[in-house]
Structures are given as structure tokens and as C-alpha cells.
C-alpha positions in Angstrom: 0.0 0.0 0.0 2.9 2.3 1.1 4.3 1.6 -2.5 1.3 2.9 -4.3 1.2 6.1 -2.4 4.9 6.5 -3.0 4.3 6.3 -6.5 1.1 8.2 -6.6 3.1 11.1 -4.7 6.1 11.2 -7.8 3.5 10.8 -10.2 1.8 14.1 -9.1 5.0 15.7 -8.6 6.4 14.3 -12.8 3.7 16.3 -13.7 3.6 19.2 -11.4 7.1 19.6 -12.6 6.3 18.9 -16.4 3.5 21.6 -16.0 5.6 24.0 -14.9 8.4 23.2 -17.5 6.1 23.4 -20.4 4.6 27.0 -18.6 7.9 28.7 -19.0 9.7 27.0 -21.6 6.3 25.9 -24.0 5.8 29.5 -24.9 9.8 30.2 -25.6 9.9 27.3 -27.6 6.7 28.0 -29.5 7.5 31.6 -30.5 10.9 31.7 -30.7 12.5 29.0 -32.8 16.0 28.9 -33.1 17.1 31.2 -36.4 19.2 29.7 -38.9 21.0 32.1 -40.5 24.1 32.3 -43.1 26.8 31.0 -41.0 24.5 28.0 -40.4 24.0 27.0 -43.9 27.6 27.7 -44.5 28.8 24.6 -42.5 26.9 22.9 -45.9 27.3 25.0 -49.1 29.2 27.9 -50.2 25.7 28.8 -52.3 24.0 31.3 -49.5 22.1 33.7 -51.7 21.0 33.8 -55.3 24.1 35.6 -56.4 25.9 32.7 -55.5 23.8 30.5 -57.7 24.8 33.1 -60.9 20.9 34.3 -60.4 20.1 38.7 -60.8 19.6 39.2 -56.8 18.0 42.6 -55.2 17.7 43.4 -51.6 14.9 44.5 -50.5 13.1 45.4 -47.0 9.5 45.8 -46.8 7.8 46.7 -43.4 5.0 45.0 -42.2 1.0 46.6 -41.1 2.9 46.4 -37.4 6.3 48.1 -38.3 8.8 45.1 -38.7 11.2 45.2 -41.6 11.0 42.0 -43.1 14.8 40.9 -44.8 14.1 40.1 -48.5 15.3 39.1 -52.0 13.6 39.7 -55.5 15.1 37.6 -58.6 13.5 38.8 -61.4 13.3 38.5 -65.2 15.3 40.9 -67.0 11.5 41.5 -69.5 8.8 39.2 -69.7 7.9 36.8 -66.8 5.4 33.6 -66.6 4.5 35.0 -63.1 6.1 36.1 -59.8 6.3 33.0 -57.2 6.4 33.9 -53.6 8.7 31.4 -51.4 8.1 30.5 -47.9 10.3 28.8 -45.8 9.7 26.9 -42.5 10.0 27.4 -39.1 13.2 28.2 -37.9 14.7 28.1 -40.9 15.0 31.5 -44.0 14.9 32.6 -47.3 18.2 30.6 -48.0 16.6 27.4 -48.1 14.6 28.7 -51.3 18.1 29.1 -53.4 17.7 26.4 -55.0 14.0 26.3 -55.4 14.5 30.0 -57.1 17.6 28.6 -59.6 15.2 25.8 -61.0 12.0 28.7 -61.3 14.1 31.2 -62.6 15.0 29.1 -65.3 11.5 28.0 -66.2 10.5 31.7 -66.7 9.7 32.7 -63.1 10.4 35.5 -60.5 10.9 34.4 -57.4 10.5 37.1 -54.4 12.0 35.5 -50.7 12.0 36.4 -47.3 12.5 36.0 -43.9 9.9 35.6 -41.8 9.1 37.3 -38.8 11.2 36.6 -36.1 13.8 34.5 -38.4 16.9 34.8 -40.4 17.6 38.3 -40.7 14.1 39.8 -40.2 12.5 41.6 -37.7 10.3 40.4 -34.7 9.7 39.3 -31.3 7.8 36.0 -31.6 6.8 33.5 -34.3 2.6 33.1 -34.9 2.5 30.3 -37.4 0.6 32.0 -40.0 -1.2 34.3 -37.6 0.2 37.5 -38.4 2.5 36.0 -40.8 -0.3 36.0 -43.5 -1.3 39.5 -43.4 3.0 40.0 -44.2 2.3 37.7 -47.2 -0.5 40.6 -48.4 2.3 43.5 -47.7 4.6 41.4 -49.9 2.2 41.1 -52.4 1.7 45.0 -52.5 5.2 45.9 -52.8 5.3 43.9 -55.9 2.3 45.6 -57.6 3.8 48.5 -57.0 6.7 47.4 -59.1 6.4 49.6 -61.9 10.2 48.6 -62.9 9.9 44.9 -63.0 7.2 42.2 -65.0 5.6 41.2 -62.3 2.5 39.1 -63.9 0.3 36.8 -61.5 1.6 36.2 -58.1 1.4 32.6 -56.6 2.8 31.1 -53.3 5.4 28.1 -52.8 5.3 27.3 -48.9 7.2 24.4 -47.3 6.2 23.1 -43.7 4.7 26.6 -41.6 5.6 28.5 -44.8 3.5 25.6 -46.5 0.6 26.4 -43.8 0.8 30.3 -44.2 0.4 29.6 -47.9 -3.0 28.2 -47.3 -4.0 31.0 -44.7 -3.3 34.0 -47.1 -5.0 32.9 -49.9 -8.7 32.2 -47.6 -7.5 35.9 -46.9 -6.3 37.7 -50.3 -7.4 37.5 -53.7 -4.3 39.0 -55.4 -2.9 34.9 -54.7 -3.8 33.4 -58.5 -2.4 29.4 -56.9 -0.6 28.1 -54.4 1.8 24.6 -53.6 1.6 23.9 -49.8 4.2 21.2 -48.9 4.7 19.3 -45.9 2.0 21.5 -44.1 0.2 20.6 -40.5 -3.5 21.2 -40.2 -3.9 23.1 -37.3 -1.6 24.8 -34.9 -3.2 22.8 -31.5 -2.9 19.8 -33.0 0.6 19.8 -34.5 2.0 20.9 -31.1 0.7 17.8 -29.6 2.8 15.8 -31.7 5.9 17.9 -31.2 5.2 17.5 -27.3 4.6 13.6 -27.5 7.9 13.5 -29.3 9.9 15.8 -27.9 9.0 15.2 -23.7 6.9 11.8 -24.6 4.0 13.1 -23.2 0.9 13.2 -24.9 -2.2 14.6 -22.4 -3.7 17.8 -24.1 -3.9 19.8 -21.2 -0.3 20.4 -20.9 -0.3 21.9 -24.7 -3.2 23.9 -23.6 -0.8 25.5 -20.3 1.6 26.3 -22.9 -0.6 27.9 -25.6 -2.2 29.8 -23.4 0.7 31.9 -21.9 1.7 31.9 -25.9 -1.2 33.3 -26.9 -1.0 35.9 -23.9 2.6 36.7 -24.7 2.2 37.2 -28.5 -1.7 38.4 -28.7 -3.1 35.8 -30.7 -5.2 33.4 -31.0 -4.0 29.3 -31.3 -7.6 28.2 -32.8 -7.1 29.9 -35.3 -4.2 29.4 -37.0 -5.9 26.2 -38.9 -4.9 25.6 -42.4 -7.6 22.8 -41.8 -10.4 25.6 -42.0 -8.7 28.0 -43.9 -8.7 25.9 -47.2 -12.4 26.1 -47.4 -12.3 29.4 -48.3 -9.6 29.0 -51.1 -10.8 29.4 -54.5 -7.7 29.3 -56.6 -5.7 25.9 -57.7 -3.7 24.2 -54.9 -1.2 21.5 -55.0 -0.6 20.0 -52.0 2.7 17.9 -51.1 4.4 15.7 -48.9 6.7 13.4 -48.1 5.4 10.4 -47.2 8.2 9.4 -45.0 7.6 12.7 -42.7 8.3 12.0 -39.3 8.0 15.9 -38.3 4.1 16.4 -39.6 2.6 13.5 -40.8 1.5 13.1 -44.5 -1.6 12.3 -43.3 -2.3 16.1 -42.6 -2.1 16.7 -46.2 -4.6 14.3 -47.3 -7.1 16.0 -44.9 -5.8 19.5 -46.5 -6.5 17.5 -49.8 -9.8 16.4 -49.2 -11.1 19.7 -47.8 -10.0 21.4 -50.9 -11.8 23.5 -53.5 -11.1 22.0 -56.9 -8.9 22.4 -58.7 -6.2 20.7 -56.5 -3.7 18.1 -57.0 -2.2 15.8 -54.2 1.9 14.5 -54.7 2.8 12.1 -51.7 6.9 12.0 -52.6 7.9 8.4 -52.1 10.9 8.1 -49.4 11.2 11.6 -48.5 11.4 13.2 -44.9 10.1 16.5 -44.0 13.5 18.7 -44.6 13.9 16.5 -48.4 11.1 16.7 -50.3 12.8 19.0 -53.2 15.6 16.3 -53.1 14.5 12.9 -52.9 11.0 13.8 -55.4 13.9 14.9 -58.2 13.4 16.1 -61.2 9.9 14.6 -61.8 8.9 16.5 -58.4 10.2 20.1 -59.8 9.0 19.4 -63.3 5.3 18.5 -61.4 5.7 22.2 -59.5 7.1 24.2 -62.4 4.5 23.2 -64.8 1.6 23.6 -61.8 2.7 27.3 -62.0 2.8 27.6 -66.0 -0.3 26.5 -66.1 -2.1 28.4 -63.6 0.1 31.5 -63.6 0.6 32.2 -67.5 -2.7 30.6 -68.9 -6.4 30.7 -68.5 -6.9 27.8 -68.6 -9.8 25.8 -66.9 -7.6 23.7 -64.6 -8.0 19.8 -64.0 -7.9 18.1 -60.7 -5.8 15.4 -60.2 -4.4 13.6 -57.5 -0.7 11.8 -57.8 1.8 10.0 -56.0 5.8 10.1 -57.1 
């Protein structure tokens, strides 16, 4: 008997003290992800902006509806252009993990406008919101190129990977100006990707102790969890979509992307890339993978055309 209330006492006190670990560190952890910057990438490659890669690179800052600068890069046709991609990166990670993404583009025709987010690489910002805010910086992007008098800008569509991949989803339900977007490797909902980072990360999967941390993170950075829910937000797209993943992912499970799938307006068009992770999708899906989101983009950027669902696996 004495042994069961022993170990009903530590029990209580494990999660007393997981309670309070996830109350302090939860919210750090959530908004502020580690930044990868330049001298993190350069431990891999010596290619560390599109000048590197031989591509026409120009620096630019825009500032967000809330006064951030947000770091960016615009690699852009010399005359005509098929359209004007947007990339979005993931958390934690920049604009330098679209370098290659933007050499295979630019080559098909393409502009290709990059940037930090908020709160990574070299942009400004005090905490990360998973699409939250992070949408509404997607819109001020989407301005400053309009206003490009200088440049062919033509349609503007969105390649997202991971939270860049969910933010995609979130500002087209929001802006019109979006003509398609590819979401890859994207989670369906804020609440309940964070439970699958917690049962993997501390091995504990009870709900409420995500709910102690996104509260204080919602307090913290003035928003609002529920709703940052890619889930919902895809009902109120009306443009193509292509949805990706790897179907090896053992960050966000592909199985989030067949949801986003299946809750899609039509057109859309589904790739599950055979053998890839969650940080290798552009890798391991090759050639057939780029050629799949290059002519996704000539079709939908630099034709009318009526567009055709379909669904595909690599």
C-alpha cells in the first residue's frame, strides 16, 4: 500500500514539474525557434544567396501593417515573366533554403520574391505566430510587388514548405491577389501539431499540458491558437492548390495533407513523394517532383486555362 502512495506522490510531482516546465519553456519554444542564419548553412554550401547561384539578386526590405522590416530578396526576369512566385520557408529556418527552389524557377520563366519571416533569419520580430500575423505580411509582400512599376511582375502565386507551407494556405482564404498556391509538408492546425511535437519531444501526450503552454503563448504574442488552422482556412480557397508531402515525414505527418486535400476546393492536385522526410522533399521527389511544381505554376500563372484536378503520387 505504502508503495502505491509513493508512487502516486512522484507521479503528481512528474507532472507538477512537467507543468511548470512546459509553462515557462512551452511559450519560448513555440515563439521563438532557433534562427538559422548564413553562418549555419555555410557549414553545408558555399551557395548562401541567389548571387551565389549566378541568379540577378536585389535586396529589399519591406515593413510589415505592425512596423517590422521583413529581410528580402527579388530575382526577377530581365522582360517578360510567366509570373512572380512567392517562397516561404519553414519554421526556424530562411529565405536561404529557397536558393535552389528560385535557380530551377528562374530558369523555367519565373520570378521568385523570398524572405525571412518574422522573427527569423535576418528579419525583424519578437515571436513567431504560425501564420497568424505571418499572413497579413504575405498581403504587404504582395503589394510591394504591384507597385513594381520597374519589374514584370504578372500573377503572383505562393510556394510554402512546412509553416511556410501552412501560411500559404492561410493568405490565400485571406487575399485574392494569390492566383495558386503549392503547400508542402503543411500541419492542419496549430493545436494539433504541437501535440505531436510535445509527445515527441518530452513523450508526453495529455492535451492539457499543450493547452498551459498555448495559453501563456497566446498571452505573450496576442493571438489566438484556434485559429491558426490551415484545416479551415482551405475552405475558403478558390484558386488551384497543390498539396505535397513526403510520405516518410516524421516531423508532420503526410496524413495532414490528405485532410488538407480532401477539404479542398477544386482544382487541387495531391503528390505524396515516395521516401522523403520533411527537410527532403525538393531532393528525394527529383526532377519529376520540380517538373510536377514548375508546370503547376505555367499552367495556372501564364494561362487561363480551366484547370483539372488530379491527384498523384511520385
Amino acid at each position: 500500500m505504502e508503495f502505491i502512495y509513493n508512487l502516486i506522490i512522484l507521479a503528481i510531482l512528474f507532472l507538477i514539474q512537467a507543468t511548470f516546465v512546459l509553462l515557462v519553456a512551452g511559450p519560448l519554444i513555440l515563439l521563438k525557434p532557433v534562427r538559422r542564419k548564413k553562418e549555419w548553412y555555410a557549414r553545408f554550401t558555399t551557395i548562401l544567396e541567389p548571387n551565389d547561384a549566378g541568379l540577378p539578386q536585389e535586396d529589399v526590405a519591406i515593413e510589415t501593417f505592425d512596423g517590422l522590416k521583413l529581410n528580402c530578396w527579388f530575382v526577377h526576369q530581365k522582360n517578360n515573366t510567366k509570373g512572380t512566385i512567392i517562397f516561404l520557408h519553414g519554421v526556424g529556418d530562411c529565405k536561404i533554403a529557397g536558393v535552389e527552389f528560385t535557380r530551377a524557377l528562374f530558369q523555367r520563366g519565373f520570378n521568385i520574391f523570398l524572405y525571412d519571416s518574422r522573427q527569423h533569419g535576418e528579419s525583424e520580430g519578437y515571436y513567431c505566430t504560425y501564420g497568424f500575423y505571418e499572413k497579413r505580411d504575405v498581403a504587404a509582400v504582395i503589394t510591394y510587388l504591384q507597385s513594381r512599376t520597374d519589374a514584370s511582375v504578372g500573377n503572383i502565386g505562393i510556394y510554402g514548405t512546412s509553416m511556410g507551407g501552412a501560411v500559404a494556405i492561410q493568405a490565400a482564404a485571406l487575399d485574392p491577389r494569390i492566383a495558386c498556391i503549392v503547400s508542402e509538408g503543411s500541419y492542419s492546425a496549430l493545436k494539433i501539431v504541437f501535440v505531436d511535437y510535445q509527445k515527441r519531444i518530452i513523450k508526453l501526450p495529455w492535451h492539457f499540458l499543450r493547452n498551459v503552454a498555448l495559453v501563456q503563448s497566446q498571452k505573450l504574442a496576442n493571438f489566438k491558437a484556434r485559429l491558426v488552422a490551415p484545416i479551415e482556412d482551405i475552405h475558403r480557397v478558390h484558386v488551384p492548390v497543390l498539396i505535397a508531402h513526403g510520405k516518410n515525414d516524421s516531423f508532420i505527418k503526410s496524413e495532414y495533407s490528405k485532410l488538407l486535400y480532401e477539404a479542398a476546393n477544386h482544382p487541387k492536385q495531391l503528390l505524396l513523394v515516395q521516401g522523403a522526410d520533411h527537410n527532403d522533399v525538393w531532393e528525394i521527389g527529383g526532377e519529376s517532383y520540380k517538373n510536377s511544381i514548375a508546370s503547376f505554376f505555367e499552367q495556372y500563372l501564364s494561362s487561363n486555362e480551366i484547370p483539372i484536378t488530379e491527384e498523384s503520387r511520385l
